[in-house]
Every structure is written in C-alpha cells, then in structure tokens.
MIVOLO-950888 format. One line per field, with one value per residue (C-alpha): residue number from 1; x, y, z. Coordinates in pm, 1 decimal, padded with zeros to 6 digits, always signed. Example, Ala and Ser with C-alpha at 12.3 -4.5 7.8 and 13.67 -1.06 7.14 Angstrom:
<recs>
kemar = (1;2);
east = (+01230.0;+01367.0);
north = (-00450.0;-00106.0);
up = (+00780.0;+00714.0);
</recs>
This chain:
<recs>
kemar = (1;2;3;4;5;6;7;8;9;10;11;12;13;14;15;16;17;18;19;20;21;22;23;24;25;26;27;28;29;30;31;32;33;34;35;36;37;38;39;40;41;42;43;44;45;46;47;48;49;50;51;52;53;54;55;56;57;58;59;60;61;62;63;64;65;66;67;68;69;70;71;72;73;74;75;76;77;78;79;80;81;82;83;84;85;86;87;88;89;90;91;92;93;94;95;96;97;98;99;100;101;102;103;104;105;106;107;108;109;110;111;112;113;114;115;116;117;118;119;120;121;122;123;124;125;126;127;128;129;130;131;132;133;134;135;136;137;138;139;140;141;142;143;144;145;146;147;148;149;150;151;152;153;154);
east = (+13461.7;+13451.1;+13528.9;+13195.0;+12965.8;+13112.1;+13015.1;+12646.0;+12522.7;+12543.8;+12426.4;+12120.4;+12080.3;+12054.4;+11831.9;+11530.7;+11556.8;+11500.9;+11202.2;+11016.7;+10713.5;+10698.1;+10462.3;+10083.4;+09940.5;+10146.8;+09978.8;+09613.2;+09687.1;+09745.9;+09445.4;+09175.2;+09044.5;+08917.6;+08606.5;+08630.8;+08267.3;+08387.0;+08618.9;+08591.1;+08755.4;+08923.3;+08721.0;+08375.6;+08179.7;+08024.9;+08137.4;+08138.7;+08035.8;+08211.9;+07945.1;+07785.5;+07554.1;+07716.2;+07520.8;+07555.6;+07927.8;+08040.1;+08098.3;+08495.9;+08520.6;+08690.3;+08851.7;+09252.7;+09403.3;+09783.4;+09956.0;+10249.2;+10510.1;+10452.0;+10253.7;+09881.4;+09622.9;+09209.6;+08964.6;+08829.3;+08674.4;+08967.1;+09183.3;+09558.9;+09832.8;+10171.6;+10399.7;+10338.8;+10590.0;+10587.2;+10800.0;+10827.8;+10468.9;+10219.5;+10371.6;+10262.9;+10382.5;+10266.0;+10491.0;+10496.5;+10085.3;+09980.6;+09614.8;+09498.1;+09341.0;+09244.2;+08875.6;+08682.0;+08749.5;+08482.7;+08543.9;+08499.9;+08706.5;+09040.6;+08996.3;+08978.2;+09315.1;+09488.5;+09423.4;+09494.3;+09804.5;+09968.5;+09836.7;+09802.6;+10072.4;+09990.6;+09706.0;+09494.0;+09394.9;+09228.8;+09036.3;+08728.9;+08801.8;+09122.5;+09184.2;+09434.1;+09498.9;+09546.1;+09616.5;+09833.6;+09628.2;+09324.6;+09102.5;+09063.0;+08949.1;+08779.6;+08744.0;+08567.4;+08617.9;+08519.0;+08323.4;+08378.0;+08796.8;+08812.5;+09190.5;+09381.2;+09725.9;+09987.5);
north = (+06962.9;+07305.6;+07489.7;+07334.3;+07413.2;+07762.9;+07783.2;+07576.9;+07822.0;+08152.1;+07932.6;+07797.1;+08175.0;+08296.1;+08004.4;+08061.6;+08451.0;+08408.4;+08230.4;+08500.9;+08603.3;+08989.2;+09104.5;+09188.7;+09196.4;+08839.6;+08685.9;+08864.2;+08805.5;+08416.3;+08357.9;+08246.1;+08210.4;+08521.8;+08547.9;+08817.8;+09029.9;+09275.4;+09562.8;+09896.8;+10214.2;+10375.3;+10721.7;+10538.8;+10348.9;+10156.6;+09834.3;+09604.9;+09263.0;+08976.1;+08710.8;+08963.2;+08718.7;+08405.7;+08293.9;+07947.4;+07917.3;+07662.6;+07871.8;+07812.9;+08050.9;+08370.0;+08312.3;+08286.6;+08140.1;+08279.4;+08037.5;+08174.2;+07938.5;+08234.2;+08020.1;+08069.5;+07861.9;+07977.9;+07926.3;+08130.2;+07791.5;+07639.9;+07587.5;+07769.3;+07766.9;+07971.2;+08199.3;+08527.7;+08729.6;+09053.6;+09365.2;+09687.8;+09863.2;+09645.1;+09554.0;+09227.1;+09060.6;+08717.5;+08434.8;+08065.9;+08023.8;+07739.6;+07619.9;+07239.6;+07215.3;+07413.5;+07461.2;+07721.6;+08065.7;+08364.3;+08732.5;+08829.6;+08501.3;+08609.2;+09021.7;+08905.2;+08673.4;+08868.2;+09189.5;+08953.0;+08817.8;+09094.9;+09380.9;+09388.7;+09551.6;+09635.8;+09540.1;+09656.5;+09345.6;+09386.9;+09073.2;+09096.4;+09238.0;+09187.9;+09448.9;+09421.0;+09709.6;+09779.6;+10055.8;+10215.2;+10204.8;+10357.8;+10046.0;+09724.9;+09348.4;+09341.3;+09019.8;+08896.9;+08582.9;+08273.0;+08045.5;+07724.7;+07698.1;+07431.9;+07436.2;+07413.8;+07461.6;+07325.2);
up = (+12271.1;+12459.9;+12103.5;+11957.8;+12231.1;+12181.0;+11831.6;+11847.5;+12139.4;+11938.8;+11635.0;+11879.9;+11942.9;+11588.9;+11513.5;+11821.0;+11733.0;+11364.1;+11449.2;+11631.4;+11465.8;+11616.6;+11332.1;+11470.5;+11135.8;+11020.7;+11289.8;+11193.4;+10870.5;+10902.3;+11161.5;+10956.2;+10586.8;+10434.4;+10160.6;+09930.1;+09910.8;+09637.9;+09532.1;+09662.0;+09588.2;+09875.3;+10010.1;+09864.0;+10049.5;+09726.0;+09730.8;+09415.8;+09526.5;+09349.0;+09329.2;+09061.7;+08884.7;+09026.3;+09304.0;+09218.7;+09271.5;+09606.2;+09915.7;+09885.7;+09572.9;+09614.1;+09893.1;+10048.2;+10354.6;+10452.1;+10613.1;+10857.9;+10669.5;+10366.6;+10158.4;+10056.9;+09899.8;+09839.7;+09551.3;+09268.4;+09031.4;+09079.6;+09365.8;+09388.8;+09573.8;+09623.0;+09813.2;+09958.6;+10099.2;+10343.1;+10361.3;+10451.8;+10605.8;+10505.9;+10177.1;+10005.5;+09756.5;+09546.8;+09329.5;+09201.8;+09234.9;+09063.5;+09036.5;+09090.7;+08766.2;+08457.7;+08381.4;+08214.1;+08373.7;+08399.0;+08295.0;+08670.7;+08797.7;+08522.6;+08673.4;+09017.9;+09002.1;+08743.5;+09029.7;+09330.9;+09210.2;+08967.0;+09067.5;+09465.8;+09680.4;+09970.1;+10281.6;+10605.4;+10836.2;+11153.0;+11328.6;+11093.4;+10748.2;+10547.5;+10254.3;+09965.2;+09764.3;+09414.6;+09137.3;+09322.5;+09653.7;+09526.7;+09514.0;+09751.6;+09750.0;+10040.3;+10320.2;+10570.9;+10781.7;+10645.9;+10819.8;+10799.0;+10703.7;+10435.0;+10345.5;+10656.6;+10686.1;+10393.0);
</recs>
C-alpha cells in the first residue's frame, strides 16, 4: 500500500501542474466573444470594415469565442466550430472546424473564413481588441468585444 501512495503523489503532482493556465494572453484571449469590424494592414490606420454592404446580417456574424479547453466556435452565416491551438509567442494555429449547416456563402463571408482559418498565424489581444494576423503579418482581422455572448462555453 505504501509503494502506491508513492507512485499516485508524484502522478497527483504532474496532474495539478499540467493544469496551470500561466499564459496572460490564453486567459485574455478566452474572456469574452470577439466581433470582427474589418481587416487592416499593419502601419495603416485604414481599416476595411467587414459588414461592407451587409448591414442586414444578425449581430452573431463574424464573430469567434475561444474557449480555454482549445476549442472555438463563432458565426460568419453559418455557425462553426473547432480546435485552436497555441505555441510559441503568440502563435495560433486552427484544425477540424466544421460548420452547423451549409447555406449559400458570400464573396466577403468565403475571404473572411478561408483568411481566418488557413491563412492566420499569429495574434495581439489586450482587454478590448483582439487581432489575428495574416500574409505573413502584414495584415489583421481586427476585434472588439461582443456584447451580448451568444455561444457560451462548449
């Protein structure tokens, strides 16, 4: 009996420090839901706003909610959901997102996931505005908080 307490105490150990979240930006990251307003190139202060002749879309499009389990879920028309994973400085990476349903997609709908979810690689998060870059760091999606969180945690 004395041999397994000896071996589940370090294993108790292992387990309670592997669950320390010691990241700042995981935990800004994962505090709220974030609406995109537009893409931006980094060193202008232009920004592209996404709703470009759209104004009529619900108030959950366009935007993402990072849960701390590394999943994610948001909305362009549809809904989606997936995995996110971080590494490195501010390093992000996206895999297995799926969508609740298929319906007709706009031009600026297929540019913003095909850039959100192939394309971005790293981000900038402080309490209000989350940034995910692109092309090699020269251009952004930018975020604000959302108000009104309508996904929750999965």
């Amino acid at each position: 009996m004395k041999k397994f307490f000896l071996f589940l105490i370090p294993l108790l150990m292992f387990v309670v420090m592997g669950c320390e979240d010691d990241s700042e930006s995981d935990s800004a990251l994962c505090k709220q839901t974030w609406k995109c307003i537009g893409f931006a190139s980094v060193g202008d202060a232009k920004i592209t706003p996404i709703h470009s002749g759209q104004e009529n879309l619900p108030s959950e499009c366009f935007t993402i909610k990072f849960n701390i389990n590394g999943t994610v879920c948001g909305a362009t028309e549809n809904e989606f959901y997936g995995s996110y994973h971080l590494s490195g400085k501010n390093h992000i990476s996206f895999s297995d997102v799926y969508y609740s349903s298929l319906v007709f997609l706009t031009e600026k709908n297929i540019q913003y996931d095909n850039v959100l979810f192939k394309q971005v690689n790293s981000y900038s998060v402080t309490n209000d505005e989350l940034r995910l870059y692109f092309d090699e760091g020269k251009q952004y999606l930018i975020y604000h908080p959302e108000i009104g969180d309508g996904f929750g945690d999965l």
